[in-house]
C-alpha positions as YAML, in Angstrom:
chain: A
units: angstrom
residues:
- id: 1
  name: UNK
  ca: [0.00, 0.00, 0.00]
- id: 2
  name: UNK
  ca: [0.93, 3.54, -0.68]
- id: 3
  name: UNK
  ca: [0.28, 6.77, 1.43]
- id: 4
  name: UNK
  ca: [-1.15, 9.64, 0.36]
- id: 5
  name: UNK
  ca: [-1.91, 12.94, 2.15]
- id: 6
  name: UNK
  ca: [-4.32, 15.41, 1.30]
- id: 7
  name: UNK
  ca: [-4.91, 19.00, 3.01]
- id: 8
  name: UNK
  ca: [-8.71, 20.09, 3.43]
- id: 9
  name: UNK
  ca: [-10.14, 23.46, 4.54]
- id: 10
  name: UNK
  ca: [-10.76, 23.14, 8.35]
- id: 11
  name: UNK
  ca: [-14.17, 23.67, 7.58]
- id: 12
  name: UNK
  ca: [-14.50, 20.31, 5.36]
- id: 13
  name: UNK
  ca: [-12.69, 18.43, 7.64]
- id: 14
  name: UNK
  ca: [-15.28, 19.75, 10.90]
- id: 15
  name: UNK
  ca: [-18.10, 18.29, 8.51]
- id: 16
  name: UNK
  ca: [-16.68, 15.06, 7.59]
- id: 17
  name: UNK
  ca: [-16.40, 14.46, 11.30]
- id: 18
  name: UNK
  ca: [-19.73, 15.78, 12.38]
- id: 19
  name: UNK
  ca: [-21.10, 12.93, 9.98]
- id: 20
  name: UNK
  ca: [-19.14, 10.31, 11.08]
- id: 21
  name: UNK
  ca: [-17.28, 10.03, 7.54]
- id: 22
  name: UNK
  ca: [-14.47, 7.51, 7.47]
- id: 23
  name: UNK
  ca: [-12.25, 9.82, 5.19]
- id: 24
  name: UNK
  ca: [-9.67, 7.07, 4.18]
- id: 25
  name: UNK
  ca: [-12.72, 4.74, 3.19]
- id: 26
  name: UNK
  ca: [-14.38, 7.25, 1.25]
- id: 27
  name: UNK
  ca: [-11.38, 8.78, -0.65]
- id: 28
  name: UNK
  ca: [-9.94, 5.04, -1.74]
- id: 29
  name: UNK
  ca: [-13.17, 3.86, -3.02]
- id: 30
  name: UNK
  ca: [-13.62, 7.57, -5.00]
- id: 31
  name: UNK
  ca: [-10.48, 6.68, -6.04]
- id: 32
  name: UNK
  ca: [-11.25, 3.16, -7.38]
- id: 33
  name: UNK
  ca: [-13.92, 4.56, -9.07]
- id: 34
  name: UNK
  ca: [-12.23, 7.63, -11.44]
- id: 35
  name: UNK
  ca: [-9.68, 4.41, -12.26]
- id: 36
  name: UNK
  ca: [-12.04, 3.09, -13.90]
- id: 37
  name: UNK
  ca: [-13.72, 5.51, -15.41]
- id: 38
  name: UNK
  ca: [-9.94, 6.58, -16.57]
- id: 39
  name: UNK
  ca: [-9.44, 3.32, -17.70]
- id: 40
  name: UNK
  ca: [-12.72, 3.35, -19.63]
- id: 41
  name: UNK
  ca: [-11.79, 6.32, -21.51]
- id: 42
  name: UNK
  ca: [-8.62, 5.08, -22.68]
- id: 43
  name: UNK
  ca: [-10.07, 1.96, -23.96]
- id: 44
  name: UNK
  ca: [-13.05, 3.86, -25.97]
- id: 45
  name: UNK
  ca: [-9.64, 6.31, -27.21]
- id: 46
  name: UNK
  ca: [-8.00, 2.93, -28.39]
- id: 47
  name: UNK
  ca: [-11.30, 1.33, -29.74]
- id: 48
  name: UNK
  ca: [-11.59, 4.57, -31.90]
- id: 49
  name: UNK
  ca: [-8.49, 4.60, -33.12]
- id: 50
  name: UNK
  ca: [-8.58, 0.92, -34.02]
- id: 51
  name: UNK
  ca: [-11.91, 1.37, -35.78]
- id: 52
  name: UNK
  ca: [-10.37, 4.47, -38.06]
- id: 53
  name: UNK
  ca: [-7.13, 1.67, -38.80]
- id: 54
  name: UNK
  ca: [-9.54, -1.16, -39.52]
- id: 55
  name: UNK
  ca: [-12.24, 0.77, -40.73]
- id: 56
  name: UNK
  ca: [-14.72, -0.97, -42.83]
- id: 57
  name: UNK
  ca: [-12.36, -4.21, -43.42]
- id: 58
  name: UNK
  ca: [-14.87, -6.25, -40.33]
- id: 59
  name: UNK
  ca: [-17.82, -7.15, -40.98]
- id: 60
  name: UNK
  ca: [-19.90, -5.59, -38.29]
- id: 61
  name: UNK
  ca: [-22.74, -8.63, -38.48]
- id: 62
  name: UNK
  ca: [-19.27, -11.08, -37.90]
- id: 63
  name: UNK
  ca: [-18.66, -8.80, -34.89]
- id: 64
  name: UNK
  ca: [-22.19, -8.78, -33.33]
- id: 65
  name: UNK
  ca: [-22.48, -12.32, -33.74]
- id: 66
  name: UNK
  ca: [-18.73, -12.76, -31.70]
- id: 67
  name: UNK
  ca: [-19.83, -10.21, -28.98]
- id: 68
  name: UNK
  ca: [-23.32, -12.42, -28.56]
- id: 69
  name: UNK
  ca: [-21.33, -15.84, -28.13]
- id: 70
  name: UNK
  ca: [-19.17, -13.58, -25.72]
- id: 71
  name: UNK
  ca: [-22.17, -12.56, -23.21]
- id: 72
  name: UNK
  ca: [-23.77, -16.00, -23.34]
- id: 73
  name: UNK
  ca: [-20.09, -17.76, -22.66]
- id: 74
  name: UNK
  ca: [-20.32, -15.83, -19.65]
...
């Protein structure tokens, strides 16, 4: 595990504790989530730029039919 440390305006940090917010928890899990949303967004760059390389050299009925078997192998 790494550490990170973030400052807060008093203020934020008076609330957090007034509702009982486990800060490390929270922040970790916020965390997690823009990852994958990060991650997401590379992908759908990389898709893109594959499609403009491949362009219309796939069949795109060949494709739904492989992303079908995909979801039902699963």
């Amino acid at each position: 595990m790494s550490v990170i440390t973030i400052r807060v305006a008093r203020e934020i940090k008076e609330k957090l504790e007034k509702y009982n917010v486990n800060v490390s928890e929270t922040v970790r899990k916020l965390l997690e989530k823009y990852l994958v949303e990060l991650e997401l967004r590379d992908l759908g760059e990389r898709l893109d730029r594959l499609k403009e390389r491949v362009g219309s050299r796939i069949d795109p009925k060949l494709v739904a039919k492989l992303v079908r078997e995909d979801r039902e192998a699963h």
